[in-house]
PyMOL CGO cylinders between C-alpha atoms (Angstrom):
from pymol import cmd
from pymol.cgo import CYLINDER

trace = [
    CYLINDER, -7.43, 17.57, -11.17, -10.84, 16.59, -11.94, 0.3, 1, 1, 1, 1, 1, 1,
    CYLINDER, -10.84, 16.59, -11.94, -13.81, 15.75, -9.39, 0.3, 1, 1, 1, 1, 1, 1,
    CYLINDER, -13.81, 15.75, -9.39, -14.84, 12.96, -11.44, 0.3, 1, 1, 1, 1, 1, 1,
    CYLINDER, -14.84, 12.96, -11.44, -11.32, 10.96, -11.79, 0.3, 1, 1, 1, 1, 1, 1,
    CYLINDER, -11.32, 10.96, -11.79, -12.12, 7.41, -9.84, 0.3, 1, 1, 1, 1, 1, 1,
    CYLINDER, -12.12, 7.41, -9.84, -8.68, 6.29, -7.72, 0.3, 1, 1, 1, 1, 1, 1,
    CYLINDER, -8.68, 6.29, -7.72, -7.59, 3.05, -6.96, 0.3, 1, 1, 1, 1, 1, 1,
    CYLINDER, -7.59, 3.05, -6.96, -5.75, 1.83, -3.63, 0.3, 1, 1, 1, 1, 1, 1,
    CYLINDER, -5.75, 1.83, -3.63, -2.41, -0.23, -5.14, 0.3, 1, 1, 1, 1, 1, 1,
    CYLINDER, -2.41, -0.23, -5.14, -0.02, -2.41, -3.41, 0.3, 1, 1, 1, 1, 1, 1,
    CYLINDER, -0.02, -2.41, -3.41, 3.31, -3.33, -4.11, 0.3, 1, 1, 1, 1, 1, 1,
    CYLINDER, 3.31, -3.33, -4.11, 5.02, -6.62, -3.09, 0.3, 1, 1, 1, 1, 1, 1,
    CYLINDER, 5.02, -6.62, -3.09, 6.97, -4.97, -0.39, 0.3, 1, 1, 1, 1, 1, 1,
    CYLINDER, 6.97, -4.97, -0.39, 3.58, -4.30, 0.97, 0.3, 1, 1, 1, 1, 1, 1,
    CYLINDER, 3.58, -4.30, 0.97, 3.26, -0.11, 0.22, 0.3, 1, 1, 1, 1, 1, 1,
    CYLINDER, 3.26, -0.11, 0.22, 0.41, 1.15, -0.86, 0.3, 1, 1, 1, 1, 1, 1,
    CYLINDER, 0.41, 1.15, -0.86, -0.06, 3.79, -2.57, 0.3, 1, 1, 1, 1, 1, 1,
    CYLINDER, -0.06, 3.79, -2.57, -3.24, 5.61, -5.09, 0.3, 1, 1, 1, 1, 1, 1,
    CYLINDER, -3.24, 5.61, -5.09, -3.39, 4.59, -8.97, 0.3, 1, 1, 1, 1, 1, 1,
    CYLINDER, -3.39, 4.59, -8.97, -6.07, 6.52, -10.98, 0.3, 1, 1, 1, 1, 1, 1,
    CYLINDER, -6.07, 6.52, -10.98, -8.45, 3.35, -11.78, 0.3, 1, 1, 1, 1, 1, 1,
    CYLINDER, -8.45, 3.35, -11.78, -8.20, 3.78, -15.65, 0.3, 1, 1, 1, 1, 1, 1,
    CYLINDER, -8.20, 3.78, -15.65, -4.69, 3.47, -16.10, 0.3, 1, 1, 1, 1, 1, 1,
    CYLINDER, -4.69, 3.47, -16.10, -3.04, 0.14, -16.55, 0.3, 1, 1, 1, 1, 1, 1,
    CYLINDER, -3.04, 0.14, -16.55, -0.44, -0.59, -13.67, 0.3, 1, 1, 1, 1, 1, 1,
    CYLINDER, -0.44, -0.59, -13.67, 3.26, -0.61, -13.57, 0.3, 1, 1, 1, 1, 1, 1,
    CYLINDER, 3.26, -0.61, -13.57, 5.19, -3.83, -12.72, 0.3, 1, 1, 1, 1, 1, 1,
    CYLINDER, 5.19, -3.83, -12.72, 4.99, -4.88, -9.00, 0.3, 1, 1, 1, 1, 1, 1,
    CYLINDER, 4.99, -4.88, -9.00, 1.78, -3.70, -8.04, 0.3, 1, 1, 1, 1, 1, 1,
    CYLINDER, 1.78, -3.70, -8.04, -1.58, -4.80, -7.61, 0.3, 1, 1, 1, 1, 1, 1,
    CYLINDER, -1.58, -4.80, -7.61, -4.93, -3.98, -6.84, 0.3, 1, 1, 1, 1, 1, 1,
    CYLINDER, -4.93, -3.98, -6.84, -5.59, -3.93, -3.42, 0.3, 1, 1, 1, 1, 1, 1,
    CYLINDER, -5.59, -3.93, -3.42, -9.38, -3.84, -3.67, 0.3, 1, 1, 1, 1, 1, 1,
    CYLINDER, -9.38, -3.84, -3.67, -10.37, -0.56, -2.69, 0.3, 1, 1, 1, 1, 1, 1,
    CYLINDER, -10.37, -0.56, -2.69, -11.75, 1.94, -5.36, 0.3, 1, 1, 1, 1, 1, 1,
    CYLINDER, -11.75, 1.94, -5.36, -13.21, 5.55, -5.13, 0.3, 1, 1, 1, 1, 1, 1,
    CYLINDER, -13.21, 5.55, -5.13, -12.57, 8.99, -4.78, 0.3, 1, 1, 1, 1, 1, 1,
    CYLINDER, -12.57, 8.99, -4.78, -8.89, 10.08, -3.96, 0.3, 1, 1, 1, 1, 1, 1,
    CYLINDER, -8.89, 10.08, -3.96, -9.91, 11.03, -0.53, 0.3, 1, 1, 1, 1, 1, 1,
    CYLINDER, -9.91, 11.03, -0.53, -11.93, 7.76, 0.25, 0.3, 1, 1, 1, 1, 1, 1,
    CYLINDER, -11.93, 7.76, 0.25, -8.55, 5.97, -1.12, 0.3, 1, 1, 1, 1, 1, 1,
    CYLINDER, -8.55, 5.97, -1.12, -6.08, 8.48, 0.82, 0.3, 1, 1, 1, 1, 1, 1,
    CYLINDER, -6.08, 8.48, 0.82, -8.99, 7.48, 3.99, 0.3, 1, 1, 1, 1, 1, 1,
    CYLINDER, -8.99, 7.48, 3.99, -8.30, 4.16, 3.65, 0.3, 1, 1, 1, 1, 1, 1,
    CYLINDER, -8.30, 4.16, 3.65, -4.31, 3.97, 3.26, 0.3, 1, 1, 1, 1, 1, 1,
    CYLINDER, -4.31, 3.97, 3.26, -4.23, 5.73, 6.71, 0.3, 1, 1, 1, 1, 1, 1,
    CYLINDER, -4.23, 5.73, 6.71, -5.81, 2.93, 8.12, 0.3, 1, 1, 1, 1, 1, 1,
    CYLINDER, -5.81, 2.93, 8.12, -4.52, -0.44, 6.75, 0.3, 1, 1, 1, 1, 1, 1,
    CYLINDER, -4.52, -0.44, 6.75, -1.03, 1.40, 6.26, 0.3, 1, 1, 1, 1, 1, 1,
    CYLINDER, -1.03, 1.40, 6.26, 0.00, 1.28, 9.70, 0.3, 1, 1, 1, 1, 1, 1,
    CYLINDER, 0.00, 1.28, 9.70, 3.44, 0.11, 9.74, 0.3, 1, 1, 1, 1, 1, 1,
    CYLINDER, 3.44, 0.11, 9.74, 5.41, 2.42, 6.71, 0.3, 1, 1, 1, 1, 1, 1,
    CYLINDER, 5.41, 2.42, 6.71, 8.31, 0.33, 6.81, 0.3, 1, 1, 1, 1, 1, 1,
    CYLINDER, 8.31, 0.33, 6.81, 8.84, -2.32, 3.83, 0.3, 1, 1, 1, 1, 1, 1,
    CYLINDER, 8.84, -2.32, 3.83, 7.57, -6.12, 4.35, 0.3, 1, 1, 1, 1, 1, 1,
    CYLINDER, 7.57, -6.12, 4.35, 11.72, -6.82, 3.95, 0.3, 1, 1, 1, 1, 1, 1,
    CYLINDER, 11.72, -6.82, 3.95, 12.49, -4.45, 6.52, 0.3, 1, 1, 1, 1, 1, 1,
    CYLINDER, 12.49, -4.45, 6.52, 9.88, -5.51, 9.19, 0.3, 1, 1, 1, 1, 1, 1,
    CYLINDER, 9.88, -5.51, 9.19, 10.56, -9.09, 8.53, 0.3, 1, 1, 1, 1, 1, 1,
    CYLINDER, 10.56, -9.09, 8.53, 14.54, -8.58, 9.27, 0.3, 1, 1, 1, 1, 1, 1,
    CYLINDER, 14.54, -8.58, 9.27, 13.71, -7.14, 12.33, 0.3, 1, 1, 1, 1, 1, 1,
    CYLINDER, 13.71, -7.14, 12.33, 11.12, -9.33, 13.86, 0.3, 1, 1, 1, 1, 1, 1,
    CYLINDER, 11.12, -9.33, 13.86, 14.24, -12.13, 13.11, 0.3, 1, 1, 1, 1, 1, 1,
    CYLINDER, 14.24, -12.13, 13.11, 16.78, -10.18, 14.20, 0.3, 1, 1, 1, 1, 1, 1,
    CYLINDER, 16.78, -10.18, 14.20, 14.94, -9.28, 17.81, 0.3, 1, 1, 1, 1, 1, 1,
    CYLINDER, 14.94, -9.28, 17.81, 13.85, -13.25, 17.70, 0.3, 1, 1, 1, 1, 1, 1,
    CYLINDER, 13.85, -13.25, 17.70, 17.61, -14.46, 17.45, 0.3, 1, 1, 1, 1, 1, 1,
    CYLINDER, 17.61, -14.46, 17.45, 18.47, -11.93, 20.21, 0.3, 1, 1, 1, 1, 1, 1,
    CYLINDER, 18.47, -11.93, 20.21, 16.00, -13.56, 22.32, 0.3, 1, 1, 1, 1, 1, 1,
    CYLINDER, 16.00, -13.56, 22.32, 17.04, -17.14, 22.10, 0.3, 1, 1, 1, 1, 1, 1,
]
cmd.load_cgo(trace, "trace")
């Protein structure tokens, strides 16, 4: 692995993140998420936006779920 490779911080629509090296083109369902630089500024930076592992569908079931049982 080279020193000199720049990294991208990528996000998919379920909210994960995860690195991209910045030169390649994407694969469907992710984006760029803004942050660029060296893999371990990007790996830096995942830890801590990336708080909460589980999938946007997953959390947003639950929050519903413990809603409803509240009601």
């Amino acid at each position: 692995m080279s020193q000199n490779v720049t990294y991208e911080v990528v996000r998919n629509e379920e909210e994960q993140y995860s690195l991209w090296e910045a030169d390649r083109e994407l694969p469907p369902g992710w984006s760029h998420e803004g942050t660029r630089g060296t893999r371990e500024e990007c790996v830096a930076h995942i830890d801590r936006v990336w708080t909460d592992i589980r999938p946007r569908s997953v959390r947003e079931r639950q929050q519903a779920a413990a809603r409803a049982s509240q009601a």
